[in-house]
CHARMM internal coordinates of N, CA and C (Angstrom, degrees):
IC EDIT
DIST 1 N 1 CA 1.4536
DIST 1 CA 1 C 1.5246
ANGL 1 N 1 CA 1 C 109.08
DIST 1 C 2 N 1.4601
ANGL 1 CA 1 C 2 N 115.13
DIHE 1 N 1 CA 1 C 2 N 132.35
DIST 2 N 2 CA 1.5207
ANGL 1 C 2 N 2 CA 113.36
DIHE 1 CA 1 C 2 N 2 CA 155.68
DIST 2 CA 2 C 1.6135
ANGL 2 N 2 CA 2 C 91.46
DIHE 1 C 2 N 2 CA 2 C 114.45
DIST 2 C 3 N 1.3480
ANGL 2 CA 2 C 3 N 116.04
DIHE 2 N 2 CA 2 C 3 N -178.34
DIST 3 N 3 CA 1.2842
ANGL 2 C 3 N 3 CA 134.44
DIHE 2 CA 2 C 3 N 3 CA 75.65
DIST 3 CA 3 C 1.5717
ANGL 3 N 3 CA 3 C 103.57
DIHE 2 C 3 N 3 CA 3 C -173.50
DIST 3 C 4 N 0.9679
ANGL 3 CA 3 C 4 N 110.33
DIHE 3 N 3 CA 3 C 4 N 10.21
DIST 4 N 4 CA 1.2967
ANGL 3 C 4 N 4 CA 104.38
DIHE 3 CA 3 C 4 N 4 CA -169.36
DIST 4 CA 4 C 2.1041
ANGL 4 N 4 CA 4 C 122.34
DIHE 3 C 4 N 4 CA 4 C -61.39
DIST 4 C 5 N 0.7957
ANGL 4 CA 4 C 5 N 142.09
DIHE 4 N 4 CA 4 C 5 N 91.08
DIST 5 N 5 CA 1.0583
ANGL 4 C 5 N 5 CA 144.69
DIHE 4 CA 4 C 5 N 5 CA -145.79
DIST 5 CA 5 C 1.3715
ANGL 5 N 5 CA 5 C 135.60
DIHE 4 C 5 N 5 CA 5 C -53.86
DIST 5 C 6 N 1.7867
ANGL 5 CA 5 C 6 N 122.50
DIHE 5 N 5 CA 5 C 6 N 82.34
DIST 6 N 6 CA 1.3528
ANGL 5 C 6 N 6 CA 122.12
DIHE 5 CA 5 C 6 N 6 CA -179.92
DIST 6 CA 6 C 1.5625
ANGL 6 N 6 CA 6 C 125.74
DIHE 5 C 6 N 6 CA 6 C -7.78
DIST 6 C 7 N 1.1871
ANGL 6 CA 6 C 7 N 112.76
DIHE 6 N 6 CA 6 C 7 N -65.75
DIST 7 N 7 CA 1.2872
ANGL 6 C 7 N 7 CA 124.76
DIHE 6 CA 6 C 7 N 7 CA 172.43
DIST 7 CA 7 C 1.2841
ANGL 7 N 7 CA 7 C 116.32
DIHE 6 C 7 N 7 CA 7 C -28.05
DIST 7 C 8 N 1.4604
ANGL 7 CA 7 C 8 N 118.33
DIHE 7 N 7 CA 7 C 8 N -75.38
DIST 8 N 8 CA 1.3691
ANGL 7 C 8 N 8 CA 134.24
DIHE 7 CA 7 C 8 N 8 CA 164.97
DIST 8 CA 8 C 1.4435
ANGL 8 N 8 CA 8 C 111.01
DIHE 7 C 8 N 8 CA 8 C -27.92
DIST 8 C 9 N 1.2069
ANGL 8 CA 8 C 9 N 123.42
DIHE 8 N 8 CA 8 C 9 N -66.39
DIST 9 N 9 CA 1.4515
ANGL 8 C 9 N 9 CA 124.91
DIHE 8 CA 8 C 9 N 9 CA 179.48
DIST 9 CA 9 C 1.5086
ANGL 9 N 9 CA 9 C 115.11
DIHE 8 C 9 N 9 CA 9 C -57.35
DIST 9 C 10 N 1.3915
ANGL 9 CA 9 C 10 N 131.70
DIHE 9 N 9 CA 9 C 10 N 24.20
DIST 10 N 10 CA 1.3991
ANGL 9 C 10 N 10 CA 126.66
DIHE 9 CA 9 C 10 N 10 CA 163.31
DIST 10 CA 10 C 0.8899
ANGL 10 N 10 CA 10 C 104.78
DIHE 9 C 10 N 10 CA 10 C -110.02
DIST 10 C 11 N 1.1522
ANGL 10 CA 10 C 11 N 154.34
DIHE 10 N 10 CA 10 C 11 N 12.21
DIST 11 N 11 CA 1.5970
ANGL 10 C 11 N 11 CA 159.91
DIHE 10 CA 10 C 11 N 11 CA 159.73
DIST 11 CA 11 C 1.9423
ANGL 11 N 11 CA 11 C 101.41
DIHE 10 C 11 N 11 CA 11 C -129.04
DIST 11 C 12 N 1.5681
ANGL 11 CA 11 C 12 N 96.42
DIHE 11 N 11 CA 11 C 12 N 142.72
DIST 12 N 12 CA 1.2315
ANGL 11 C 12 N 12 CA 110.95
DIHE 11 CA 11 C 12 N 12 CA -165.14
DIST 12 CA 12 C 1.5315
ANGL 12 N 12 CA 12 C 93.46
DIHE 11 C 12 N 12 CA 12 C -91.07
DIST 12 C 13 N 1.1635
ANGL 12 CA 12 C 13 N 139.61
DIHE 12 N 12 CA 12 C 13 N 74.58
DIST 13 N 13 CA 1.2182
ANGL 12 C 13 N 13 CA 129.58
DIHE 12 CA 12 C 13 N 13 CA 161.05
DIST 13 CA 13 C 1.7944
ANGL 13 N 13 CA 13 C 122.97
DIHE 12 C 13 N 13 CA 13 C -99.87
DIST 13 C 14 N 1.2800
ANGL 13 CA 13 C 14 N 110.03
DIHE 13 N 13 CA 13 C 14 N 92.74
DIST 14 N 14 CA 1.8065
ANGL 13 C 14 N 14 CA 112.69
DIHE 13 CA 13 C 14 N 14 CA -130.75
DIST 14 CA 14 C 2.2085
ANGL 14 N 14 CA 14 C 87.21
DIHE 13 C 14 N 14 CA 14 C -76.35
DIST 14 C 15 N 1.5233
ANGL 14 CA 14 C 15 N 120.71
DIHE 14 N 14 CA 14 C 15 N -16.74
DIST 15 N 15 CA 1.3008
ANGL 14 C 15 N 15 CA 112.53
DIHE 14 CA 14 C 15 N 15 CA -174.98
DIST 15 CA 15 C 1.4467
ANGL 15 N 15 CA 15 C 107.96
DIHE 14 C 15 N 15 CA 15 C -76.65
DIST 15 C 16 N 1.7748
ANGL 15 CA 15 C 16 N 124.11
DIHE 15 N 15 CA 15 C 16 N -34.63
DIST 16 N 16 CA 1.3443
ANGL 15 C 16 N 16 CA 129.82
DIHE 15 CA 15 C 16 N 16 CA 177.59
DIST 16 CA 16 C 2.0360
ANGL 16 N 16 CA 16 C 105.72
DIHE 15 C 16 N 16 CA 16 C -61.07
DIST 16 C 17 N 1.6091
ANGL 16 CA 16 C 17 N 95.90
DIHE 16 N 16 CA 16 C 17 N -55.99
DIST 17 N 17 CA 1.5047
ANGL 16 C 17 N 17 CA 81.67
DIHE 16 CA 16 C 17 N 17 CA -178.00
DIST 17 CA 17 C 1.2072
ANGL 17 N 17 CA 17 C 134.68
DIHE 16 C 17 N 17 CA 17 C -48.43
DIST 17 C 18 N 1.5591
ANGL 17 CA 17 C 18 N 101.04
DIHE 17 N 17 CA 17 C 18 N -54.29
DIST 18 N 18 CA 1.9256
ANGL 17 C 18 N 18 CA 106.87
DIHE 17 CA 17 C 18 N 18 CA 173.72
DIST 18 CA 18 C 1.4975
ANGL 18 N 18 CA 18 C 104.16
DIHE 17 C 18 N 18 CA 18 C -48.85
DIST 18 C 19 N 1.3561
ANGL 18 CA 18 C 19 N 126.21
DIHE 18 N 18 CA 18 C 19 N -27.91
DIST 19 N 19 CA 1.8823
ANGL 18 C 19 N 19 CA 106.22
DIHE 18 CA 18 C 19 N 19 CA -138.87
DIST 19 CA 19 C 2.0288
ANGL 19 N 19 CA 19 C 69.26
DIHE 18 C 19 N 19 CA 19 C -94.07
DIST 19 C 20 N 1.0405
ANGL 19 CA 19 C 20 N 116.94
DIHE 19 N 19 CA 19 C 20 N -15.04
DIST 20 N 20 CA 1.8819
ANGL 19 C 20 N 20 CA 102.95
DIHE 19 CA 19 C 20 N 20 CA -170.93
DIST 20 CA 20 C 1.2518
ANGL 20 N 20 CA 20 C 109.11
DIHE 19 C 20 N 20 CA 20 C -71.71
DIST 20 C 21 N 1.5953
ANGL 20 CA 20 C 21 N 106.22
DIHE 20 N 20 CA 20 C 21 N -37.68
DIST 21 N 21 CA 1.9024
ANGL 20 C 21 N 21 CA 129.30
DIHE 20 CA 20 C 21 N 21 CA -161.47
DIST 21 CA 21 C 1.8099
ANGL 21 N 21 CA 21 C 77.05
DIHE 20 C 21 N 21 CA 21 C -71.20
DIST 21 C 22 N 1.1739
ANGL 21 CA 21 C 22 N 129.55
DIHE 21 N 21 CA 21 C 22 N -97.99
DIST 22 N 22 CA 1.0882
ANGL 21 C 22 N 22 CA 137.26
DIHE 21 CA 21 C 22 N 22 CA -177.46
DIST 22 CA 22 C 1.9977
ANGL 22 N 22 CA 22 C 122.44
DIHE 21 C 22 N 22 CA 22 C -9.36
DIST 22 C 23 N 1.1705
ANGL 22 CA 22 C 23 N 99.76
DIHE 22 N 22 CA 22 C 23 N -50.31
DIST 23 N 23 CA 1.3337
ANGL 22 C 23 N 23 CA 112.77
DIHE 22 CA 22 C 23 N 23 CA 164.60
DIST 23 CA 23 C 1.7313
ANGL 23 N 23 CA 23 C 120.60
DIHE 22 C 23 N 23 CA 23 C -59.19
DIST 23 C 24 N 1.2362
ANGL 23 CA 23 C 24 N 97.14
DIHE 23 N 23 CA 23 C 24 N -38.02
DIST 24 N 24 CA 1.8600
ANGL 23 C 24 N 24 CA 105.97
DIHE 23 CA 23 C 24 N 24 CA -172.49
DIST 24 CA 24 C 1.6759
ANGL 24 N 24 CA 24 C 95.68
DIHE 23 C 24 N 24 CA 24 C -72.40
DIST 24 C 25 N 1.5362
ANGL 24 CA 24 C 25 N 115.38
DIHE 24 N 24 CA 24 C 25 N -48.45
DIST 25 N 25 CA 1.0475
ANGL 24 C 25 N 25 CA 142.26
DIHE 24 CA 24 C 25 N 25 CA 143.39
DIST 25 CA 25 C 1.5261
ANGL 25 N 25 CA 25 C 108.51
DIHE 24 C 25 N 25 CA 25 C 22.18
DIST 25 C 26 N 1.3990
ANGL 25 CA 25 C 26 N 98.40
DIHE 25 N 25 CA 25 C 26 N -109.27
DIST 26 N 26 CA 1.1819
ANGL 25 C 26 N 26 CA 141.86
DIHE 25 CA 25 C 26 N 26 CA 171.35
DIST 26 CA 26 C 1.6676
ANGL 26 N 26 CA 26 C 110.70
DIHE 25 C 26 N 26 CA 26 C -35.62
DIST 26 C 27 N 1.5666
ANGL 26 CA 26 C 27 N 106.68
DIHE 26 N 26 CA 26 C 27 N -58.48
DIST 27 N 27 CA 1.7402
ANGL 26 C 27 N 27 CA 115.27
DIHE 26 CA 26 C 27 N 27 CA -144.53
DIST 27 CA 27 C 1.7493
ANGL 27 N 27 CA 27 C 67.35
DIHE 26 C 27 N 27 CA 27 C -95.58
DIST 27 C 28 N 0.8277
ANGL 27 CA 27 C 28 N 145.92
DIHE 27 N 27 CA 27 C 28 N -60.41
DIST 28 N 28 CA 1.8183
ANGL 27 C 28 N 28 CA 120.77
DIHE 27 CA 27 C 28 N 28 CA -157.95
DIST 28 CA 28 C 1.5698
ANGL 28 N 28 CA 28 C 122.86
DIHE 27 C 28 N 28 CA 28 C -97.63
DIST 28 C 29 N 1.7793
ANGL 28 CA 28 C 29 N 124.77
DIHE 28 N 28 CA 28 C 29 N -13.96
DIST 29 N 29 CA 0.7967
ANGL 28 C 29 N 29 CA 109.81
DIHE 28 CA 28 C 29 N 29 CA 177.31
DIST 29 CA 29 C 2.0311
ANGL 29 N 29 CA 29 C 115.66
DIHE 28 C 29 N 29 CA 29 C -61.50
DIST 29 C 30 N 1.2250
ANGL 29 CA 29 C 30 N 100.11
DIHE 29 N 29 CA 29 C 30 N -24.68
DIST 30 N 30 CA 2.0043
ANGL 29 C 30 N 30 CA 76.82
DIHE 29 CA 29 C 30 N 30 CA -157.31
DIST 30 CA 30 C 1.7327
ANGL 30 N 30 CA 30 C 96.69
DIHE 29 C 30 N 30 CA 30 C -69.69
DIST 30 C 31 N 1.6043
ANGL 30 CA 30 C 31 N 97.11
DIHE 30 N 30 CA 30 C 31 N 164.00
DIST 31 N 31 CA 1.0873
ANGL 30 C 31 N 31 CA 139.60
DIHE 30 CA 30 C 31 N 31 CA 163.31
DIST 31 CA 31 C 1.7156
ANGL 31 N 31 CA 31 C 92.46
DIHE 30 C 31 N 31 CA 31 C 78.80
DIST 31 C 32 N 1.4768
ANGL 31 CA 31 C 32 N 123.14
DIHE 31 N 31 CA 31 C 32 N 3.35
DIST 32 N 32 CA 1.7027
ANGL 31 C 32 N 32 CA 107.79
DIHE 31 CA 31 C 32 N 32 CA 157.93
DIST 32 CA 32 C 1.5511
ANGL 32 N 32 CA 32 C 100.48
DIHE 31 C 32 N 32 CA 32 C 113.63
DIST 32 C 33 N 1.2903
ANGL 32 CA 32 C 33 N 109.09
DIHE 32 N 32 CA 32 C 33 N 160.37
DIST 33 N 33 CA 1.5699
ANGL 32 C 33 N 33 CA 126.94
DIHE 32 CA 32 C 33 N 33 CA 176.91
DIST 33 CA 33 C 1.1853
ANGL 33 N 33 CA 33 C 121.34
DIHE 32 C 33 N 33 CA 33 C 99.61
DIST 33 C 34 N 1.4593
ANGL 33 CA 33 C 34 N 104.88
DIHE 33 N 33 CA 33 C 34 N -46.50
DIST 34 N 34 CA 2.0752
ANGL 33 C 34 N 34 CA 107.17
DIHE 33 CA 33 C 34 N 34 CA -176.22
DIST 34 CA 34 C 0.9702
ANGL 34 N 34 CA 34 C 102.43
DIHE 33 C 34 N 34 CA 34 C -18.40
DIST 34 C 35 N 1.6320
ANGL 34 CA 34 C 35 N 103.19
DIHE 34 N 34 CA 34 C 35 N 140.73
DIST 35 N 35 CA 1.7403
ANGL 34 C 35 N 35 CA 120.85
DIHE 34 CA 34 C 35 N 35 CA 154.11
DIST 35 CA 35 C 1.5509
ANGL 35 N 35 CA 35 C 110.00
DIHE 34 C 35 N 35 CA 35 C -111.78
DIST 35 C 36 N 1.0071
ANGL 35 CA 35 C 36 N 124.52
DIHE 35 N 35 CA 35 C 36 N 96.12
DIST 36 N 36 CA 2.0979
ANGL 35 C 36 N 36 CA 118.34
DIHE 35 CA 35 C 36 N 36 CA -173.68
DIST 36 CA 36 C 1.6588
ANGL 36 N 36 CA 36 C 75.99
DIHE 35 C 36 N 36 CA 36 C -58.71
DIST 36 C 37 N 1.7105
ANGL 36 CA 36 C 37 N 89.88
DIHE 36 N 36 CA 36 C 37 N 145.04
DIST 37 N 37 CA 1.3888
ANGL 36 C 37 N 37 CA 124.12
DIHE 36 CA 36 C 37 N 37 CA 144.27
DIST 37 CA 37 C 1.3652
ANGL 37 N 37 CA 37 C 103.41
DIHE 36 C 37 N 37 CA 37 C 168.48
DIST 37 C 38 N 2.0485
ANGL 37 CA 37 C 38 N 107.57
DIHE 37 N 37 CA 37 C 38 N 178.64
DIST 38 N 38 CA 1.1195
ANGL 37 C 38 N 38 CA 106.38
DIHE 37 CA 37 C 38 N 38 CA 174.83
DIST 38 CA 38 C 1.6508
ANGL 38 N 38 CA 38 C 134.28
DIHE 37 C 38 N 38 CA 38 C -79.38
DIST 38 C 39 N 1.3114
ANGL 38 CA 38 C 39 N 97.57
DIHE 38 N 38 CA 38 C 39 N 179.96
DIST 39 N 39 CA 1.4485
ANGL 38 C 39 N 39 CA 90.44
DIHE 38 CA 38 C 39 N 39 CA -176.84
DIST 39 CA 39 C 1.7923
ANGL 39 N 39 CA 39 C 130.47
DIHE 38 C 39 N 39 CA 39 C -74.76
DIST 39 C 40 N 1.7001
ANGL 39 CA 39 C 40 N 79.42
DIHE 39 N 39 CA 39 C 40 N -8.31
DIST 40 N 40 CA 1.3337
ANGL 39 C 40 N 40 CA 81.33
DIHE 39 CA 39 C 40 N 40 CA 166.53
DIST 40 CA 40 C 1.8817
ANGL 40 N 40 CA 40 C 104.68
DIHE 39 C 40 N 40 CA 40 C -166.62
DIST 40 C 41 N 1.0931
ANGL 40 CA 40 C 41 N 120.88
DIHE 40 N 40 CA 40 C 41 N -177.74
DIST 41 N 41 CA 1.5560
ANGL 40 C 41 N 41 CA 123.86
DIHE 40 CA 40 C 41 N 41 CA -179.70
DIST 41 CA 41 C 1.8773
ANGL 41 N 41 CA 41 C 110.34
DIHE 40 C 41 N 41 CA 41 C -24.43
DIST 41 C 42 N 1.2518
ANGL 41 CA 41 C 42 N 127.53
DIHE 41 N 41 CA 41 C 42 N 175.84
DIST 42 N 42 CA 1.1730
ANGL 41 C 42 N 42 CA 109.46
DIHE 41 CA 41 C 42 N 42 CA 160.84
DIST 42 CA 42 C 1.9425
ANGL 42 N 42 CA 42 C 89.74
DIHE 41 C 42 N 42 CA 42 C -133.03
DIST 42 C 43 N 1.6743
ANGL 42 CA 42 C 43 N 87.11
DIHE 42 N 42 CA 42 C 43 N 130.52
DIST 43 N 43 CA 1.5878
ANGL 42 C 43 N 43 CA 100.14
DIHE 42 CA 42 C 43 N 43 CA -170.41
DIST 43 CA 43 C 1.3143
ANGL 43 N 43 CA 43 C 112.07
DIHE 42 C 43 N 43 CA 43 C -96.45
DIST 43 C 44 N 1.3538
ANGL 43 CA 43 C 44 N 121.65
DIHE 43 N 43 CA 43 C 44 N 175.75
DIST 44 N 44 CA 1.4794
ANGL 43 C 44 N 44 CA 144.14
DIHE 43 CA 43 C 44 N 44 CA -146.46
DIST 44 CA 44 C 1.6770
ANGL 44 N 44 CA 44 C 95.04
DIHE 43 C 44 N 44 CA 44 C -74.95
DIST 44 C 45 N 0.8179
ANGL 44 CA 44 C 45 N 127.50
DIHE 44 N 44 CA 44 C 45 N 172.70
DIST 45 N 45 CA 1.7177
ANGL 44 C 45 N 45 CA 114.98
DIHE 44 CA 44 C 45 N 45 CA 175.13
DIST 45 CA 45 C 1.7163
ANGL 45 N 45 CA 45 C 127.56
DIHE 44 C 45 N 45 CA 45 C 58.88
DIST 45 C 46 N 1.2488
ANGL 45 CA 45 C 46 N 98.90
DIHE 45 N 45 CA 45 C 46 N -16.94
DIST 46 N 46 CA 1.6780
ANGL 45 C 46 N 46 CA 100.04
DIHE 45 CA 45 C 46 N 46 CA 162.61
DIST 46 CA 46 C 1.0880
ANGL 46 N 46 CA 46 C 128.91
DIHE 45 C 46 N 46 CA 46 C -42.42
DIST 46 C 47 N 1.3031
ANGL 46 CA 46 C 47 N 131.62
DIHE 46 N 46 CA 46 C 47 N 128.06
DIST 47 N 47 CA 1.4520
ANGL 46 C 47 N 47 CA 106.64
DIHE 46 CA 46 C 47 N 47 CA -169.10
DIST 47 CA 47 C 1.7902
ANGL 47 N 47 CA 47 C 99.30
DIHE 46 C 47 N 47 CA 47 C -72.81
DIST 47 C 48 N 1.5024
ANGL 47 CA 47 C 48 N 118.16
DIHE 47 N 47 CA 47 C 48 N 168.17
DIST 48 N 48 CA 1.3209
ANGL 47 C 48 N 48 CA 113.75
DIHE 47 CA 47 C 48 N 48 CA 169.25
DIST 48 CA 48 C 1.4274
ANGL 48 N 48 CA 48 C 130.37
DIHE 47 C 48 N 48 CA 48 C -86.50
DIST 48 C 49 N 1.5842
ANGL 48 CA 48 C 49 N 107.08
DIHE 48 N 48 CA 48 C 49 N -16.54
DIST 49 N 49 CA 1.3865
ANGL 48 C 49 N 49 CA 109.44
DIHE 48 CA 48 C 49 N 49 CA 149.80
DIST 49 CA 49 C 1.0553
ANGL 49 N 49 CA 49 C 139.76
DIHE 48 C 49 N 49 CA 49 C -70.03
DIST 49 C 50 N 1.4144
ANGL 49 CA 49 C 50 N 125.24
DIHE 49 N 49 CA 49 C 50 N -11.07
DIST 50 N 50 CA 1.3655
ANGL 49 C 50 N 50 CA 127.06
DIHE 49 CA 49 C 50 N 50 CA 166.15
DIST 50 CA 50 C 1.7490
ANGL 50 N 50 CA 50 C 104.81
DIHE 49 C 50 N 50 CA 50 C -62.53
DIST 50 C 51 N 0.9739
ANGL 50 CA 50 C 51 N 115.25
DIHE 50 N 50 CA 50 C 51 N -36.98
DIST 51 N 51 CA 1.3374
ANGL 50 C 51 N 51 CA 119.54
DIHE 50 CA 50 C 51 N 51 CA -163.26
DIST 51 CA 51 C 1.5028
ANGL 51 N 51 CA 51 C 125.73
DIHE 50 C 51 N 51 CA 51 C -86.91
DIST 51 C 52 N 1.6503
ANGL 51 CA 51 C 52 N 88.11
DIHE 51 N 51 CA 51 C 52 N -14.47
DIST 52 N 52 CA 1.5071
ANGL 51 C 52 N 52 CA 111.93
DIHE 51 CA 51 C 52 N 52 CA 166.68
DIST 52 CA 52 C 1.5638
ANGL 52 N 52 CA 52 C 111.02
DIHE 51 C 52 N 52 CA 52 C -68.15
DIST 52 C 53 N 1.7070
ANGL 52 CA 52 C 53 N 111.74
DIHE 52 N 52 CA 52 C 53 N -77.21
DIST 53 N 53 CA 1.7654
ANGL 52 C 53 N 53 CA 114.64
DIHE 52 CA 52 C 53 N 53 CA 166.69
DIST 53 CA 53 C 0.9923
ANGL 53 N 53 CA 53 C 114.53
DIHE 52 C 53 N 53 CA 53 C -22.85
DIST 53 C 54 N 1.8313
ANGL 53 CA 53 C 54 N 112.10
DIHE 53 N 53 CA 53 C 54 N -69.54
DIST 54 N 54 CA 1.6380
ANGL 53 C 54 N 54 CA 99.36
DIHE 53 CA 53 C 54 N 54 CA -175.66
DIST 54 CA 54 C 1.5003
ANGL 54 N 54 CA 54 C 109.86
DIHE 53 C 54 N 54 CA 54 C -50.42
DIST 54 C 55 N 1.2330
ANGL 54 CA 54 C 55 N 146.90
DIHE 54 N 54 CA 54 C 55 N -80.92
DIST 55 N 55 CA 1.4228
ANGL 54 C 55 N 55 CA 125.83
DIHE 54 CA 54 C 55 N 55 CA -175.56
DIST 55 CA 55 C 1.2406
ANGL 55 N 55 CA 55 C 140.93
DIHE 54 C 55 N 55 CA 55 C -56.60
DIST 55 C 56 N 1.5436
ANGL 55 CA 55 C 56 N 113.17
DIHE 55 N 55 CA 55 C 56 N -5.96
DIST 56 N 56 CA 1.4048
ANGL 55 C 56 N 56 CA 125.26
DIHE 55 CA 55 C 56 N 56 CA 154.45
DIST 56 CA 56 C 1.4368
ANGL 56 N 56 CA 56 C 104.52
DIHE 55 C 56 N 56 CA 56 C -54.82
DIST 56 C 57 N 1.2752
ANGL 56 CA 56 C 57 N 114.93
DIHE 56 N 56 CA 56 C 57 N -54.11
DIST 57 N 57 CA 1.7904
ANGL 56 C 57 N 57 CA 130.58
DIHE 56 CA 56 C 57 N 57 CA -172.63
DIST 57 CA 57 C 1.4814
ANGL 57 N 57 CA 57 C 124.14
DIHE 56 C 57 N 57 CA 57 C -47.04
DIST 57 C 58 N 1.4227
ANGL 57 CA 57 C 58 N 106.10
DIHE 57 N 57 CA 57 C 58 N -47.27
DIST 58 N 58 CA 1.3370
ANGL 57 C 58 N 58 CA 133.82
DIHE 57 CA 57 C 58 N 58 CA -178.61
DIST 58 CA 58 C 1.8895
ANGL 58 N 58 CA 58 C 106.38
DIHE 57 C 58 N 58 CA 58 C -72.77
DIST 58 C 59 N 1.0428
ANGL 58 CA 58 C 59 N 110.24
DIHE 58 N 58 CA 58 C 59 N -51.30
DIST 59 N 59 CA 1.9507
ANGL 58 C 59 N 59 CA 136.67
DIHE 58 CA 58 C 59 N 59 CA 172.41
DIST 59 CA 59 C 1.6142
ANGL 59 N 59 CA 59 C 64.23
DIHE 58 C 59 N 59 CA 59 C -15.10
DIST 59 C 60 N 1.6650
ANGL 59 CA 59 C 60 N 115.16
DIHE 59 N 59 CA 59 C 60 N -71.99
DIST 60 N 60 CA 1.9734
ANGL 59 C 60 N 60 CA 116.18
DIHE 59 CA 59 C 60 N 60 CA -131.63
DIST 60 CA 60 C 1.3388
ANGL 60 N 60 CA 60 C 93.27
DIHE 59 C 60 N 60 CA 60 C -80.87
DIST 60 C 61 N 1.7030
ANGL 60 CA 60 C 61 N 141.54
DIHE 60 N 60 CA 60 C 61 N -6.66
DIST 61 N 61 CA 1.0219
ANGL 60 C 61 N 61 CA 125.59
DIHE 60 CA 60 C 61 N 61 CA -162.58
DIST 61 CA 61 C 1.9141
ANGL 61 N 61 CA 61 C 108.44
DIHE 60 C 61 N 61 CA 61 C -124.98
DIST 61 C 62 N 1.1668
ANGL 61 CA 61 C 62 N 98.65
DIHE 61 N 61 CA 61 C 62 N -3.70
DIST 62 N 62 CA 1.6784
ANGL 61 C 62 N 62 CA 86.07
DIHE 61 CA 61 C 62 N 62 CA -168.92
DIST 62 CA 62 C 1.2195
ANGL 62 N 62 CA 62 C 129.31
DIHE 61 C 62 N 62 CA 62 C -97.05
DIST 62 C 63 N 1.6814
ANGL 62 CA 62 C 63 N 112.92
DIHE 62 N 62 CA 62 C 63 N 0.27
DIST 63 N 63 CA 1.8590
ANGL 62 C 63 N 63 CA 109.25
DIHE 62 CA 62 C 63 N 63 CA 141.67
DIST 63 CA 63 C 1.1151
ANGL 63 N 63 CA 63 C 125.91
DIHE 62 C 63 N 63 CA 63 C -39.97
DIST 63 C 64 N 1.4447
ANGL 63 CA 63 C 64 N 118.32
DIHE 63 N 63 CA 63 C 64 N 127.19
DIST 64 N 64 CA 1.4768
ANGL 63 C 64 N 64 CA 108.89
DIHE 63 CA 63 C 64 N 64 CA 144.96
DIST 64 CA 64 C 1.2542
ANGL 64 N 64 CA 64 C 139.31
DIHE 63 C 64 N 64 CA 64 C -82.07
DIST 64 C 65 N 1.1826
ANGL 64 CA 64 C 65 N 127.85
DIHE 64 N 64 CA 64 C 65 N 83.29
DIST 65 N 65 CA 1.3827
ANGL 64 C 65 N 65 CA 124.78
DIHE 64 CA 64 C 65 N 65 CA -148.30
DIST 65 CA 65 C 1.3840
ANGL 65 N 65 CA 65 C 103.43
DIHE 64 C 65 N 65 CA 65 C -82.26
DIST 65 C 66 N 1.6146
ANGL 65 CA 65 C 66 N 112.53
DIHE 65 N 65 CA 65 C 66 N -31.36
DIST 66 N 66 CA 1.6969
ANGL 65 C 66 N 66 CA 98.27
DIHE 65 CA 65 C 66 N 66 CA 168.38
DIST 66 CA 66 C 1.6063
ANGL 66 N 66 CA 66 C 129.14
DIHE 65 C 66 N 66 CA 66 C -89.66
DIST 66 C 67 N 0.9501
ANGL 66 CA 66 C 67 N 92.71
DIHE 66 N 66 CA 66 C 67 N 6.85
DIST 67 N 67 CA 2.2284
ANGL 66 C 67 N 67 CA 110.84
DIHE 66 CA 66 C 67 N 67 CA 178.41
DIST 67 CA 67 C 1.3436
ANGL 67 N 67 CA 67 C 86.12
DIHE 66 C 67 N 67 CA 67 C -67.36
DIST 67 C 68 N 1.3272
ANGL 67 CA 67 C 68 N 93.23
DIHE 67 N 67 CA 67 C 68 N 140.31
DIST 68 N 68 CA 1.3563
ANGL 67 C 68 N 68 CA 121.79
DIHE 67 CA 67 C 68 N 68 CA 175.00
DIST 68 CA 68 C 1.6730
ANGL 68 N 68 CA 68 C 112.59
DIHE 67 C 68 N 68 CA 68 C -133.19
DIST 68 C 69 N 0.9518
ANGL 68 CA 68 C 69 N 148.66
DIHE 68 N 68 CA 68 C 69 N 69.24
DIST 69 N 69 CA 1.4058
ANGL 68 C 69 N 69 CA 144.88
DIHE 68 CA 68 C 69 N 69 CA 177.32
DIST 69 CA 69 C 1.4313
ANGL 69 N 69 CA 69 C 124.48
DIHE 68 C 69 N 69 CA 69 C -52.41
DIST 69 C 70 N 1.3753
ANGL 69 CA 69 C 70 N 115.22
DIHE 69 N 69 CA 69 C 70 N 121.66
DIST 70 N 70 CA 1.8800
ANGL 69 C 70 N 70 CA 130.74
DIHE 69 CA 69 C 70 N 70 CA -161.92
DIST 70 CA 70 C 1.5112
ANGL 70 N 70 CA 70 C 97.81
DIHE 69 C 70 N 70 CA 70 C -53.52
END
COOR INIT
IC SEED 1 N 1 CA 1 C
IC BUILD
């Protein structure tokens, strides 16, 4: 579960967010289970566009196109 990094998401830097979403992406979807989220709560003052990218980001990544279920 997670990882995409709270921290990160208080500054709108929209190339860091995707390339993190993408990374969590990548390093936990195979073989099944991932849960996307952050690495931790998302706090008061966030901007709300950060939070937009990251789930704009994810939109392109959260099929499993190679899951196969028994």
């Amino acid at each position: 579960m997670g990882n995409v990094m709270s921290s990160m998401l208080q500054e709108v830097n929209e190339d860091k967010i995707r390339e993190s979403v993408r990374y969590c992406c990548e390093s936990a979807k195979p073989g099944g289970g991932y849960i996307f989220s952050t690495s931790n709560c998302l706090f008061a003052g966030m901007p709300l566009e950060s939070y937009h990218v990251m789930l704009d980001e994810y939109e392109k990544y959260k099929i499993y196109d190679d899951f196969k279920a028994d």
